[in-house]
N, CA, C, O and CB atoms as a CASP TS submission, in Angstrom:
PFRMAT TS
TARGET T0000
AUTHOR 0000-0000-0000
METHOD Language model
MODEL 1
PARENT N/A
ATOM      1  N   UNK     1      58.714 -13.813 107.959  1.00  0.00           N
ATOM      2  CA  UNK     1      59.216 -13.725 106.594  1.00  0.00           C
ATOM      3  C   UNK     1      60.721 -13.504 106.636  1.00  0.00           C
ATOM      4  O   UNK     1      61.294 -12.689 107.359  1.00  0.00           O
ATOM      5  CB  UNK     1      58.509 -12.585 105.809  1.00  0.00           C
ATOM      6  N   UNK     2      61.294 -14.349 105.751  1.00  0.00           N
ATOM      7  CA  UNK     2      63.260 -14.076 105.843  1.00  0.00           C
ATOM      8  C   UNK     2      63.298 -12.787 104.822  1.00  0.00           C
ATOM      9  O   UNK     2      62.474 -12.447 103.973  1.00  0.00           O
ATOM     10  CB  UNK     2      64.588 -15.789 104.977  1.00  0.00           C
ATOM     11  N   UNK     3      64.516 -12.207 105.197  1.00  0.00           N
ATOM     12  CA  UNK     3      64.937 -11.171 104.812  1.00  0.00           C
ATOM     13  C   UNK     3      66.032 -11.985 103.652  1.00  0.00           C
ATOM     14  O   UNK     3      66.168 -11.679 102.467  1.00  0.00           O
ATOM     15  CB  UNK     3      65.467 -10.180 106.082  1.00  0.00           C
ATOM     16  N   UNK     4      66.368 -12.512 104.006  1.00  0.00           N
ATOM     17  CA  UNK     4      67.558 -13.691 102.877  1.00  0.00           C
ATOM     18  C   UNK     4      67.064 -13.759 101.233  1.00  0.00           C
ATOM     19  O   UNK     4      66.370 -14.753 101.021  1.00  0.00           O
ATOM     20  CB  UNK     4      67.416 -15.789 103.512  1.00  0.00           C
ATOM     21  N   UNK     5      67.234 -13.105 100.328  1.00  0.00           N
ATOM     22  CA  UNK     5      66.802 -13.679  99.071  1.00  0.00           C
ATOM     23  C   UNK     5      67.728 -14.225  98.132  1.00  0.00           C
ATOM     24  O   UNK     5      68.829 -13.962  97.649  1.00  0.00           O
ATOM     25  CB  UNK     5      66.142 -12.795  98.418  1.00  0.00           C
ATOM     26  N   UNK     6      66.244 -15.665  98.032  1.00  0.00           N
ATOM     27  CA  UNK     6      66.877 -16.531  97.054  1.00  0.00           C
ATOM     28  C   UNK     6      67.216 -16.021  95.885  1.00  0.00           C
ATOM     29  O   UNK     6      66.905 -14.892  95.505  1.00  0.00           O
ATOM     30  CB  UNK     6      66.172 -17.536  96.770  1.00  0.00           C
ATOM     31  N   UNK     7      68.129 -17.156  95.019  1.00  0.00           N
ATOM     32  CA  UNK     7      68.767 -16.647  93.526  1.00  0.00           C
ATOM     33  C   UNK     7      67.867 -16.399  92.840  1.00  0.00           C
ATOM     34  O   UNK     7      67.926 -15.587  91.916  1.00  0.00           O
ATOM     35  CB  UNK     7      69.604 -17.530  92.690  1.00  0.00           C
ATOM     36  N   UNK     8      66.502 -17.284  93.275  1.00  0.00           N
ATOM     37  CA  UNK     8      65.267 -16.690  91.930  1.00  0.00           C
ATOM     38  C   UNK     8      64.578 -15.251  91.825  1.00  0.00           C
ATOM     39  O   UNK     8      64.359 -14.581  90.817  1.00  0.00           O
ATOM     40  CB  UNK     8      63.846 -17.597  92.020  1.00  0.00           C
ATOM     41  N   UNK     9      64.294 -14.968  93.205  1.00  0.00           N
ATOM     42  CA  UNK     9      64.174 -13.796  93.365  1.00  0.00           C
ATOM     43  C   UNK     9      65.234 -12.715  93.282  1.00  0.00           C
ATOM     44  O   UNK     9      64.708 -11.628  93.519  1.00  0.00           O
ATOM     45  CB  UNK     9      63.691 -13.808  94.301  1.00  0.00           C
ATOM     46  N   UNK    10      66.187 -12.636  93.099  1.00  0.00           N
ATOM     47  CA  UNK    10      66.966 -11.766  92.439  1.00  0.00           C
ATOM     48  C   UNK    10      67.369 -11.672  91.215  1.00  0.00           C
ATOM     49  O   UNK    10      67.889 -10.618  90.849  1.00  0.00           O
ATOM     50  CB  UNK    10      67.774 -11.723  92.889  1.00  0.00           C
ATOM     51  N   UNK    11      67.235 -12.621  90.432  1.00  0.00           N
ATOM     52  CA  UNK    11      67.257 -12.552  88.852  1.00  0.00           C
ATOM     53  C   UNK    11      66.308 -11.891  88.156  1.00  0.00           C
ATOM     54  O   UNK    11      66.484 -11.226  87.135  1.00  0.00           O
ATOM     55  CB  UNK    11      67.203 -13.753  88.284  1.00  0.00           C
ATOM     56  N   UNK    12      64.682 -12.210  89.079  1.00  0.00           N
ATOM     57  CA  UNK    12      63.591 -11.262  88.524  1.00  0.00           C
ATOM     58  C   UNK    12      63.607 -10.023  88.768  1.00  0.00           C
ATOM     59  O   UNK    12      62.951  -9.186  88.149  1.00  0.00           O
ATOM     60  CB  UNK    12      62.426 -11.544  88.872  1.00  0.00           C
ATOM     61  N   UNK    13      64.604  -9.734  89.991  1.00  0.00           N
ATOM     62  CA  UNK    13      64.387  -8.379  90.378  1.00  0.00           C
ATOM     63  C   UNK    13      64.518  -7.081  89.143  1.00  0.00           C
ATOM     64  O   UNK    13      65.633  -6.931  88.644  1.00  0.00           O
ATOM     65  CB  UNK    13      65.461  -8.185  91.534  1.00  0.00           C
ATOM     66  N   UNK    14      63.467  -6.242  88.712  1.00  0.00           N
ATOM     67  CA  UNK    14      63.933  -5.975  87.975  1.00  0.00           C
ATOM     68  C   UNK    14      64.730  -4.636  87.984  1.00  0.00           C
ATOM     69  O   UNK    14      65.602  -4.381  87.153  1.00  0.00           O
ATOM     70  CB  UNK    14      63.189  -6.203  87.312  1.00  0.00           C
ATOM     71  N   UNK    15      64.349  -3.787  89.014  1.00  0.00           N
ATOM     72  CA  UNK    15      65.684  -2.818  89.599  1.00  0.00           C
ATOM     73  C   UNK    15      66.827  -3.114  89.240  1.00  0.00           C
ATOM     74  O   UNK    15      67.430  -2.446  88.400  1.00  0.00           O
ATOM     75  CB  UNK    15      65.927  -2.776  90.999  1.00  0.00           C
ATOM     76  N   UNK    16      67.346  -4.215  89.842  1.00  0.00           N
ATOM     77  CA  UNK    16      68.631  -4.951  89.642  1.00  0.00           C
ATOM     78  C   UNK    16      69.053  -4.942  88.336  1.00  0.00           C
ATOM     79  O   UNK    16      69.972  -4.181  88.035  1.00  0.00           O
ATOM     80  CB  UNK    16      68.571  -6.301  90.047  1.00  0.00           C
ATOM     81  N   UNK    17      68.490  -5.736  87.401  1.00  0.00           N
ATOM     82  CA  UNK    17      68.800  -5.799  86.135  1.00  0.00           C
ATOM     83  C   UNK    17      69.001  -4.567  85.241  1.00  0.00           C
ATOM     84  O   UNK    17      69.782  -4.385  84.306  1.00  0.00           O
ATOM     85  CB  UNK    17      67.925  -6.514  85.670  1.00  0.00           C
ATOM     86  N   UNK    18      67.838  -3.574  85.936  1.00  0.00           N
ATOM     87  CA  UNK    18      68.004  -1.950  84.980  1.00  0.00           C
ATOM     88  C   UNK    18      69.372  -1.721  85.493  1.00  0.00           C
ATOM     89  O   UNK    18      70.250  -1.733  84.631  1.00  0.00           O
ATOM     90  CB  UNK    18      66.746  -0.339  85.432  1.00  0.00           C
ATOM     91  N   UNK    19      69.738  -1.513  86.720  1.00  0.00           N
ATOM     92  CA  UNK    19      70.560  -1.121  87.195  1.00  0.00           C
ATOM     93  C   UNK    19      71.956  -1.450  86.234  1.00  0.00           C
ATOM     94  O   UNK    19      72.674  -0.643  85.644  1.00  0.00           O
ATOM     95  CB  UNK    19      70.401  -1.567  88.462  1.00  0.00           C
ATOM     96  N   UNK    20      72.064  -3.066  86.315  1.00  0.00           N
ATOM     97  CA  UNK    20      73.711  -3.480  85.762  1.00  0.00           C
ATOM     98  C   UNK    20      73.186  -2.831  84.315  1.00  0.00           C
ATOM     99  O   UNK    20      74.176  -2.370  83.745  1.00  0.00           O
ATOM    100  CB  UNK    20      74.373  -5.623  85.734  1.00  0.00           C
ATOM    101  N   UNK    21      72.151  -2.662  83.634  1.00  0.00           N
ATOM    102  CA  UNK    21      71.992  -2.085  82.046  1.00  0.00           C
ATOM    103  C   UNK    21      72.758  -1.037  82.148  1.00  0.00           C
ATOM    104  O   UNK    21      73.832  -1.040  81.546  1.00  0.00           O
ATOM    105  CB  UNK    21      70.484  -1.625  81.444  1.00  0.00           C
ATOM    106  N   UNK    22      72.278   0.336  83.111  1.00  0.00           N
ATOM    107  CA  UNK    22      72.703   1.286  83.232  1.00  0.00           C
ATOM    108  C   UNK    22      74.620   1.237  83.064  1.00  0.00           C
ATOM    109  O   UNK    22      75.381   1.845  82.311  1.00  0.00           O
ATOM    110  CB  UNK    22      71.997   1.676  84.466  1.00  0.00           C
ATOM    111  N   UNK    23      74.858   0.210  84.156  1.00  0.00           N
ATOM    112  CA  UNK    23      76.342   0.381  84.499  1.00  0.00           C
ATOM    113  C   UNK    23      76.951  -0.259  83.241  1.00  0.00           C
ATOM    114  O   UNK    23      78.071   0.102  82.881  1.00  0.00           O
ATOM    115  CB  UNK    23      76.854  -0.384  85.988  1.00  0.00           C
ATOM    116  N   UNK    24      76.595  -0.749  82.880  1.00  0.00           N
ATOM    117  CA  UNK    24      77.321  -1.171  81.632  1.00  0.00           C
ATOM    118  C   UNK    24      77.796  -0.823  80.099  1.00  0.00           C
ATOM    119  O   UNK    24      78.771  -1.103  79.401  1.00  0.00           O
ATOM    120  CB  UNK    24      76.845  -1.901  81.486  1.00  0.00           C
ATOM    121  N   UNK    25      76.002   0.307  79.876  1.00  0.00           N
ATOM    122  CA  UNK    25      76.186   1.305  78.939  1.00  0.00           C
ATOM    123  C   UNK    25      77.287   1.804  79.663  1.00  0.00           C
ATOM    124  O   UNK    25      78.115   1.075  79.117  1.00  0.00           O
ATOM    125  CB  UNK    25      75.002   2.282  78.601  1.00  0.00           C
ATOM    126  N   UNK    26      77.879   2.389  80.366  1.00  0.00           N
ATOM    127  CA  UNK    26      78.807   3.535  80.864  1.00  0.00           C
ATOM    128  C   UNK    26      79.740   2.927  80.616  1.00  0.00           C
ATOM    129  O   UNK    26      80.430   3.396  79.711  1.00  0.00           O
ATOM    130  CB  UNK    26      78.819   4.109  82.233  1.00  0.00           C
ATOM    131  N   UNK    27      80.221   1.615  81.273  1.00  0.00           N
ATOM    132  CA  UNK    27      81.723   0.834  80.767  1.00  0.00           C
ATOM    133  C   UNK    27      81.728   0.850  79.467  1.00  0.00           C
ATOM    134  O   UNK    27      82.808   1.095  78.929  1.00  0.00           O
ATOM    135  CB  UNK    27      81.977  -0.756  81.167  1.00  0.00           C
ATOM    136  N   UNK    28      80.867   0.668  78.850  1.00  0.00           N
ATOM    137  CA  UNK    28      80.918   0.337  77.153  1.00  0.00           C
ATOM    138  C   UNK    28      81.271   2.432  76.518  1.00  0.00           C
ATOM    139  O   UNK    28      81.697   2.734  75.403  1.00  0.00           O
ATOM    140  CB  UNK    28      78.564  -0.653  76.403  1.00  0.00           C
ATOM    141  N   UNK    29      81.107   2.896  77.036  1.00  0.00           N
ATOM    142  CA  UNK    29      81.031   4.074  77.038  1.00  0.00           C
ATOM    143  C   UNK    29      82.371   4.663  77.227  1.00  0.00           C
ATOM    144  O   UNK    29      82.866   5.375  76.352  1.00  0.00           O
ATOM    145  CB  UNK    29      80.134   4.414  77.883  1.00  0.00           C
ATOM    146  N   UNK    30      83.007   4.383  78.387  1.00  0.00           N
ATOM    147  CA  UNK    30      84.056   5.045  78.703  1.00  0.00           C
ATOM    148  C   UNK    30      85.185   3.735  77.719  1.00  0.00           C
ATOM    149  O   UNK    30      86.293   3.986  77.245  1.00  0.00           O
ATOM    150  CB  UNK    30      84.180   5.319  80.653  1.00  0.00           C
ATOM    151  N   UNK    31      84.725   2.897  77.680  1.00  0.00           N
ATOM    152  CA  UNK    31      86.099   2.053  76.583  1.00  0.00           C
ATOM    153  C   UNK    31      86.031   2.611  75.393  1.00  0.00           C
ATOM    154  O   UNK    31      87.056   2.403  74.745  1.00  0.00           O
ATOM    155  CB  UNK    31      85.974   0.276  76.189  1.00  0.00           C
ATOM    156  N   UNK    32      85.159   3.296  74.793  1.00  0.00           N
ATOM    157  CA  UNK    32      84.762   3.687  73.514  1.00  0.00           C
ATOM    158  C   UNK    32      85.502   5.208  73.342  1.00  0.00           C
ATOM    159  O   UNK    32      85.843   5.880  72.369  1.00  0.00           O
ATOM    160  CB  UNK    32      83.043   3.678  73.400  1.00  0.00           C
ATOM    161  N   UNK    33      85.556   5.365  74.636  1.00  0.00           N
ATOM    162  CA  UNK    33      86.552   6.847  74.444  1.00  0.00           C
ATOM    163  C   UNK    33      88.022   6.754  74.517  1.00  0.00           C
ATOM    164  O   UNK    33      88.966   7.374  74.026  1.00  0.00           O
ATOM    165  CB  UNK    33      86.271   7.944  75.619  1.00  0.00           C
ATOM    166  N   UNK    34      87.874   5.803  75.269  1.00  0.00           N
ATOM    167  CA  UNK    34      89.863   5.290  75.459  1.00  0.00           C
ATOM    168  C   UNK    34      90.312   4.597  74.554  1.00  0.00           C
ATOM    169  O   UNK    34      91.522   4.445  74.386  1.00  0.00           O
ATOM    170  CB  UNK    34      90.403   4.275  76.726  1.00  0.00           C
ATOM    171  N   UNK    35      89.117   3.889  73.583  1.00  0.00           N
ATOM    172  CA  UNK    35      89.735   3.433  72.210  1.00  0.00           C
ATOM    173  C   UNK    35      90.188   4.665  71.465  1.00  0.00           C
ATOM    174  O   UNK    35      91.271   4.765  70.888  1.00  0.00           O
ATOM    175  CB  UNK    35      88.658   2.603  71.269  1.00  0.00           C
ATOM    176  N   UNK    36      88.791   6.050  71.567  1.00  0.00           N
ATOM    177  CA  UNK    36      88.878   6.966  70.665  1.00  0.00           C
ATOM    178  C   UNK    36      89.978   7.403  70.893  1.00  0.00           C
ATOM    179  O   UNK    36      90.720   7.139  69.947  1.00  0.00           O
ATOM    180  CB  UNK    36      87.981   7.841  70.595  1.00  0.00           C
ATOM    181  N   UNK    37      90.532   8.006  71.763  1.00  0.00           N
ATOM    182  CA  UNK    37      91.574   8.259  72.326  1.00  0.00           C
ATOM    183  C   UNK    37      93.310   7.844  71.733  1.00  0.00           C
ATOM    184  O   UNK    37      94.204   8.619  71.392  1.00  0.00           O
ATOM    185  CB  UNK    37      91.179   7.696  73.474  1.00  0.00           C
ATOM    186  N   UNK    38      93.303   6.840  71.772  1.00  0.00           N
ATOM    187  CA  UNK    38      94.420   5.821  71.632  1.00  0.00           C
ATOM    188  C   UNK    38      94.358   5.734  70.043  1.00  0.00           C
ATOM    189  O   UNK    38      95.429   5.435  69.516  1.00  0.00           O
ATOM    190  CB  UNK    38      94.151   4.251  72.504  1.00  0.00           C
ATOM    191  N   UNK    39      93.055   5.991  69.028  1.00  0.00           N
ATOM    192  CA  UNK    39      93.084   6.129  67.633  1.00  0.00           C
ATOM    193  C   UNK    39      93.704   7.442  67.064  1.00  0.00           C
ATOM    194  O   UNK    39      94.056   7.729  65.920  1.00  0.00           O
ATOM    195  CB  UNK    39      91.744   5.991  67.175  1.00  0.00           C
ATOM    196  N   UNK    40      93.732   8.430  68.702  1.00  0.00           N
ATOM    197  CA  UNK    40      94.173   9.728  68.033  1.00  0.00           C
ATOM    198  C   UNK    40      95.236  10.096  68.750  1.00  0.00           C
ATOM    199  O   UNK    40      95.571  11.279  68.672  1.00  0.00           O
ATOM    200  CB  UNK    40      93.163  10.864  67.975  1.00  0.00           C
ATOM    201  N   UNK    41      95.771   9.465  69.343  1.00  0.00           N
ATOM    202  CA  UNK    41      96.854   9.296  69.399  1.00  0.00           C
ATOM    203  C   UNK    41      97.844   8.632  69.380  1.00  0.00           C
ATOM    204  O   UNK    41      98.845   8.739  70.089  1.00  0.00           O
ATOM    205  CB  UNK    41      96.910   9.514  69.763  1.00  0.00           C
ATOM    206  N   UNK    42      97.487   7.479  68.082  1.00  0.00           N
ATOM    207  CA  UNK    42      98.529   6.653  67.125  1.00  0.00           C
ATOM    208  C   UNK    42      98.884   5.544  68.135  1.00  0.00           C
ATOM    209  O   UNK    42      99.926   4.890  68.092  1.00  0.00           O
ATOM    210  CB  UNK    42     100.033   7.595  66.536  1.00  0.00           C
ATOM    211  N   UNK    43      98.054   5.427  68.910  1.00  0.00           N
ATOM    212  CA  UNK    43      98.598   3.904  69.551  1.00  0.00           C
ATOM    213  C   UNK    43      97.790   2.637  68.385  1.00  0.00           C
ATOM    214  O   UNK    43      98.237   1.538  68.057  1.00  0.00           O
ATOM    215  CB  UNK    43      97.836   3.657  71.663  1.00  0.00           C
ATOM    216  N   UNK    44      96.589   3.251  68.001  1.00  0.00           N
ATOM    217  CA  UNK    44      95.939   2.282  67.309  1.00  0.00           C
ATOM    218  C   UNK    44      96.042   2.955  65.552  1.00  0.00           C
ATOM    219  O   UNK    44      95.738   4.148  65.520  1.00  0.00           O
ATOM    220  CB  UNK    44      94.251   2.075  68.063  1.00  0.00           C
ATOM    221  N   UNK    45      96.385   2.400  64.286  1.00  0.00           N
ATOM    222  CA  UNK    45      96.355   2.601  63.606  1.00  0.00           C
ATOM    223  C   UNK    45      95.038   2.555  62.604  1.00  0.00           C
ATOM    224  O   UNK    45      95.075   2.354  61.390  1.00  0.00           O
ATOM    225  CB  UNK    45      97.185   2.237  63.606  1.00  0.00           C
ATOM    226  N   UNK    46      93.898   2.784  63.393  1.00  0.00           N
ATOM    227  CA  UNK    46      92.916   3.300  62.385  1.00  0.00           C
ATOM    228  C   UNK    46      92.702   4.471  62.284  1.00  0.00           C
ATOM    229  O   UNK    46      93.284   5.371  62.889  1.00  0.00           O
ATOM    230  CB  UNK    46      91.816   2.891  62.473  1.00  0.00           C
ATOM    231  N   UNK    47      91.782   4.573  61.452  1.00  0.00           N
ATOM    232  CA  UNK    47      91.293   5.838  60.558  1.00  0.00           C
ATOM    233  C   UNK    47      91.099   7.341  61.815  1.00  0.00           C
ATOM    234  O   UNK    47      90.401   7.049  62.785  1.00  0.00           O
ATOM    235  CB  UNK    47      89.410   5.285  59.656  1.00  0.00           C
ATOM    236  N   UNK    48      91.428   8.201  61.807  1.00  0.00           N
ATOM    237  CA  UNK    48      91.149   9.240  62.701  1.00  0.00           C
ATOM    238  C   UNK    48      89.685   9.461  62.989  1.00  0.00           C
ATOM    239  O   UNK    48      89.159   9.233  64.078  1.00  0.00           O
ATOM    240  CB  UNK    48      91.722  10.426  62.203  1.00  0.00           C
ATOM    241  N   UNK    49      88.962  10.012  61.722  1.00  0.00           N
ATOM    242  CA  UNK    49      87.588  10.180  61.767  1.00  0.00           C
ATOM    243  C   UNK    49      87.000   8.497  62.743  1.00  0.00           C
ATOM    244  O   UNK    49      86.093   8.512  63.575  1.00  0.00           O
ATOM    245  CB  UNK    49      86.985  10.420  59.859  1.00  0.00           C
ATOM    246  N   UNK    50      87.539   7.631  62.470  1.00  0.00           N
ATOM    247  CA  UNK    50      86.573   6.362  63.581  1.00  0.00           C
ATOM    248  C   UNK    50      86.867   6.664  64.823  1.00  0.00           C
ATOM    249  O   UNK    50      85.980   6.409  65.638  1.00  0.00           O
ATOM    250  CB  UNK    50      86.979   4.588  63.492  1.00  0.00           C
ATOM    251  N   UNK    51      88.589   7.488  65.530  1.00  0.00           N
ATOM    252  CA  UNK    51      88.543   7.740  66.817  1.00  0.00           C
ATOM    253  C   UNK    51      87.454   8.602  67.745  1.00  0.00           C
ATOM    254  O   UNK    51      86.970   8.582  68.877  1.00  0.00           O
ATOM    255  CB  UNK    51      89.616   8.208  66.911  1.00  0.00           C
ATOM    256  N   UNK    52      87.366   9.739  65.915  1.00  0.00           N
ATOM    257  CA  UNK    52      86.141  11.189  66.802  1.00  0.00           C
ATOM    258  C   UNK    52      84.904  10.500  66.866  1.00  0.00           C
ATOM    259  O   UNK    52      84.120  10.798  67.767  1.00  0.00           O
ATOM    260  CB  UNK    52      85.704  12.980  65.734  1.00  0.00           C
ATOM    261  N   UNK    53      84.582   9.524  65.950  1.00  0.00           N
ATOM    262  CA  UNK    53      83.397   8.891  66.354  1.00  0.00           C
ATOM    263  C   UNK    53      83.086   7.815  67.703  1.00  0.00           C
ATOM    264  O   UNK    53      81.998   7.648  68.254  1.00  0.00           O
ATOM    265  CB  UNK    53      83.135   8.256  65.226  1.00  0.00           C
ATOM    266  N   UNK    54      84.148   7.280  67.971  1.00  0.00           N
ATOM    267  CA  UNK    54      84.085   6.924  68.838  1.00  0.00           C
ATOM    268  C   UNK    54      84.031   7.371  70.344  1.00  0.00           C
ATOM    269  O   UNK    54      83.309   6.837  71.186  1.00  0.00           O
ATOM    270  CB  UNK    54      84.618   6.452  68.545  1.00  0.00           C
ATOM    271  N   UNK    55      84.987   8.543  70.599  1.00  0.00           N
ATOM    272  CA  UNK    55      84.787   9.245  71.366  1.00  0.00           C
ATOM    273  C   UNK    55      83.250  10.078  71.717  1.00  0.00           C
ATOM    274  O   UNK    55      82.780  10.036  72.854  1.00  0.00           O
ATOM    275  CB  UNK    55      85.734   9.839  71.080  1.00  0.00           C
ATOM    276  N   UNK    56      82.539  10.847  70.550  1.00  0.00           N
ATOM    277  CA  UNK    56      81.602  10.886  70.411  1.00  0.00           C
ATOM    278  C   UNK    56      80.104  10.104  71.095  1.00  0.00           C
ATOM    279  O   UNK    56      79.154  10.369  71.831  1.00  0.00           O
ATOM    280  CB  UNK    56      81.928  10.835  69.501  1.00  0.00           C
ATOM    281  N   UNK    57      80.624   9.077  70.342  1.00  0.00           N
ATOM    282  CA  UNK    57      79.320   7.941  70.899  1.00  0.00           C
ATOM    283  C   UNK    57      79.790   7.361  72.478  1.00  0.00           C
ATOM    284  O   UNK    57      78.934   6.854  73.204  1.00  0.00           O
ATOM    285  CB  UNK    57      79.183   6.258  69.610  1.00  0.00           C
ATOM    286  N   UNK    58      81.081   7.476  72.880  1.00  0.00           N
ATOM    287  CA  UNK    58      81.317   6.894  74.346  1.00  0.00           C
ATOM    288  C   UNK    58      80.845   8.264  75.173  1.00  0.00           C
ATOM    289  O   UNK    58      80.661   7.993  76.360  1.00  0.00           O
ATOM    290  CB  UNK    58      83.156   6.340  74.703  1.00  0.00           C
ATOM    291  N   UNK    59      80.574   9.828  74.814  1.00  0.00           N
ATOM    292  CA  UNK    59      80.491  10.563  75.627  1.00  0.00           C
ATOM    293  C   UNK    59      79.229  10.289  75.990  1.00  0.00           C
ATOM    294  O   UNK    59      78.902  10.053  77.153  1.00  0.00           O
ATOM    295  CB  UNK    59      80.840  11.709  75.340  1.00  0.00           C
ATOM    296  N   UNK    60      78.248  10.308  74.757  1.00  0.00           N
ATOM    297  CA  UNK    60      76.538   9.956  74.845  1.00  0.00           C
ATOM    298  C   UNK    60      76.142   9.071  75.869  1.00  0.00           C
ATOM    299  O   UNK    60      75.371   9.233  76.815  1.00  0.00           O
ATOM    300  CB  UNK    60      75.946   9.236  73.540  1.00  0.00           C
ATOM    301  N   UNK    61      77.115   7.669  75.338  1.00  0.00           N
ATOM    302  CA  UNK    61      76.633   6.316  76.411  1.00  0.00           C
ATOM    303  C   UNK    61      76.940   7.193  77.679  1.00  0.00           C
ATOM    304  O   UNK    61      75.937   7.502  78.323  1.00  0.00           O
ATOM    305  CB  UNK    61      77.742   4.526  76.340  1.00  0.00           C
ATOM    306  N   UNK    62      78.079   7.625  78.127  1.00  0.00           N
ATOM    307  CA  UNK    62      78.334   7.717  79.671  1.00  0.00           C
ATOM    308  C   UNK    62      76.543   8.632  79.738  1.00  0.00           C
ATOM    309  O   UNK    62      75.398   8.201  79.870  1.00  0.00           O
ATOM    310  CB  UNK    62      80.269   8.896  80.280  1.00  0.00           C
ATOM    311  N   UNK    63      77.004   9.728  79.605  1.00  0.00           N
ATOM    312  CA  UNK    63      76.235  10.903  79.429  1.00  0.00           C
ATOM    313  C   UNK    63      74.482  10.901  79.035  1.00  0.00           C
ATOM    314  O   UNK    63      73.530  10.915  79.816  1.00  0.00           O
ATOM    315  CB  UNK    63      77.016  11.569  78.341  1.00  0.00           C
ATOM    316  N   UNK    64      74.487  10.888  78.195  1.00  0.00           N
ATOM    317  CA  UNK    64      73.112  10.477  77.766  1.00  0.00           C
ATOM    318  C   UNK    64      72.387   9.512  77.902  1.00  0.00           C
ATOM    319  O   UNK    64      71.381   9.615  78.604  1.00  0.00           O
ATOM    320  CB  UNK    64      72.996  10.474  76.849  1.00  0.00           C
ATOM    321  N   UNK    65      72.648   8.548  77.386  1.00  0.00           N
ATOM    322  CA  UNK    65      71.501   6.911  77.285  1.00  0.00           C
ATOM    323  C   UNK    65      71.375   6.996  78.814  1.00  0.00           C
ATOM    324  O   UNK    65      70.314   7.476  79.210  1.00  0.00           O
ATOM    325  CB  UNK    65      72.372   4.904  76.577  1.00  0.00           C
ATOM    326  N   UNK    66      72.259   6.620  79.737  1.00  0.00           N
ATOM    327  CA  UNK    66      71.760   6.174  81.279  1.00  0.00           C
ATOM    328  C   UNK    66      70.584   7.032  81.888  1.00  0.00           C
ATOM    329  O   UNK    66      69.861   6.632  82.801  1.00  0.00           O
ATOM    330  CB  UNK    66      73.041   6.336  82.381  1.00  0.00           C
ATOM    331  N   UNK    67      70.487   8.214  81.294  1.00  0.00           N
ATOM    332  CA  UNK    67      69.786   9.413  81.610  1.00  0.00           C
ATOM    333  C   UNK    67      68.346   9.162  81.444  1.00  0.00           C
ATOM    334  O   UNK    67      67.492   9.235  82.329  1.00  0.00           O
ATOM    335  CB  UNK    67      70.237  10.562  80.771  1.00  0.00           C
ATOM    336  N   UNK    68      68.141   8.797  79.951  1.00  0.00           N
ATOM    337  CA  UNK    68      67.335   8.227  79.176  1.00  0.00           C
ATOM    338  C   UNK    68      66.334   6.683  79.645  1.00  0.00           C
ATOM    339  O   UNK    68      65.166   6.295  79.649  1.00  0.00           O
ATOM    340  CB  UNK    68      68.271   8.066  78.091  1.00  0.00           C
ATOM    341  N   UNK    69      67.462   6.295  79.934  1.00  0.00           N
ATOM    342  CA  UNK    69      66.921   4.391  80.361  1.00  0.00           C
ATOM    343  C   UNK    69      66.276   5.018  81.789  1.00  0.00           C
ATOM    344  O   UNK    69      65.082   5.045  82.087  1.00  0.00           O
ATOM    345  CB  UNK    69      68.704   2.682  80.745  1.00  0.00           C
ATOM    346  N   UNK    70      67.387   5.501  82.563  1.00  0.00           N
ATOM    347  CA  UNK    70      66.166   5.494  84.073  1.00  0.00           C
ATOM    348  C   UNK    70      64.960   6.700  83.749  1.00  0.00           C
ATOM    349  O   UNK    70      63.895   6.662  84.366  1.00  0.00           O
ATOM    350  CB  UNK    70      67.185   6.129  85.969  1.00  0.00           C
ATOM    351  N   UNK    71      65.171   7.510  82.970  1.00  0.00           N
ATOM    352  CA  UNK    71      63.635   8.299  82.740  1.00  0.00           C
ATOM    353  C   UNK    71      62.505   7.185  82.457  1.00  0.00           C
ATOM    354  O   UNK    71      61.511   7.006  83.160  1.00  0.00           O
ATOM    355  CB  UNK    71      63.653   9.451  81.246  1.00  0.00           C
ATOM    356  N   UNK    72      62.868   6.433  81.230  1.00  0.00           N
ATOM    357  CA  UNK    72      62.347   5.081  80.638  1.00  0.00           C
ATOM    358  C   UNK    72      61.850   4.592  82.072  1.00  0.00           C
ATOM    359  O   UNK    72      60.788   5.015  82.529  1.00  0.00           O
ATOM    360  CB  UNK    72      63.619   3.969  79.769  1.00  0.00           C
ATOM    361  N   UNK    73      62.679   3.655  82.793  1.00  0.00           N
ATOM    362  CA  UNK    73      62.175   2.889  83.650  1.00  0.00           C
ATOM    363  C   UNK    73      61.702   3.533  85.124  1.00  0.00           C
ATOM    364  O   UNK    73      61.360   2.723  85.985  1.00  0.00           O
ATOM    365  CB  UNK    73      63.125   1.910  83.740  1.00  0.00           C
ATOM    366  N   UNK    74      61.677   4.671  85.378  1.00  0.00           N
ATOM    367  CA  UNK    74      61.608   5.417  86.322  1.00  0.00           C
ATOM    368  C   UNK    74      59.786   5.034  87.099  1.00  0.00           C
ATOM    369  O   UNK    74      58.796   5.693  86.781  1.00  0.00           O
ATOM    370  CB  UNK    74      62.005   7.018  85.630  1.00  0.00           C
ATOM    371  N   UNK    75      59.758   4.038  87.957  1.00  0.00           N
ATOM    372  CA  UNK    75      58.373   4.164  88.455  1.00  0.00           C
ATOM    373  C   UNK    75      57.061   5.481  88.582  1.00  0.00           C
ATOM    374  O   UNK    75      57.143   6.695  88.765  1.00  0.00           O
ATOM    375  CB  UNK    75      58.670   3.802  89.638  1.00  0.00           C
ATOM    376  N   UNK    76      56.275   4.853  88.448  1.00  0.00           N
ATOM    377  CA  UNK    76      55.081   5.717  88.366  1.00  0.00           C
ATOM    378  C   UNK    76      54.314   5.563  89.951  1.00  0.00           C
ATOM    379  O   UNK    76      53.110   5.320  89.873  1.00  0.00           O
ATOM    380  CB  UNK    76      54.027   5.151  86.970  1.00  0.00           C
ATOM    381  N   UNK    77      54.698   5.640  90.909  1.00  0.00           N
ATOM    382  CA  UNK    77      53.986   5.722  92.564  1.00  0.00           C
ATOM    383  C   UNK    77      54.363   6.618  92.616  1.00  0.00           C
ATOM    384  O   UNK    77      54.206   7.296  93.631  1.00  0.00           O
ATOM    385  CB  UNK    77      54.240   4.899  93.865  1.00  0.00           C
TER
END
């Protein structure tokens, strides 16, 4: 048996796929704070209250959801 896996078998993999979910909530997460960030401190001219919210919801994504998804997908053996 090859150890080599094909492209098909890694697209199904579904480890893999939880995995980039995981990493991506977090990027989406940490941009959401450096927007918040940059709203509160006048680099971006919106509303203040949208920076604290944003910051807010980017702490959760890093923080929370990933926590959440691998409990979610966490095998049962």
């Amino acid at each position: 048996m090859s150890t080599n896996r094909t492209a098909d078998q890694t697209a199904k993999d579904p480890a893999r796929n939880r995995w980039i979910t995981i990493q991506l909530v977090r990027i989406f997460g940490v941009a959401c704070v450096v927007a918040g960030l940059a709203i509160g401190s006048n680099k971006l001219q919106w509303p203040l209250w949208l920076g604290y919210l944003l910051i807010a919801n980017g702490m959760i994504d890093v923080f929370v959801i990933p926590r959440l998804l691998a409990r979610k997908w966490r095998s049962r053996n």
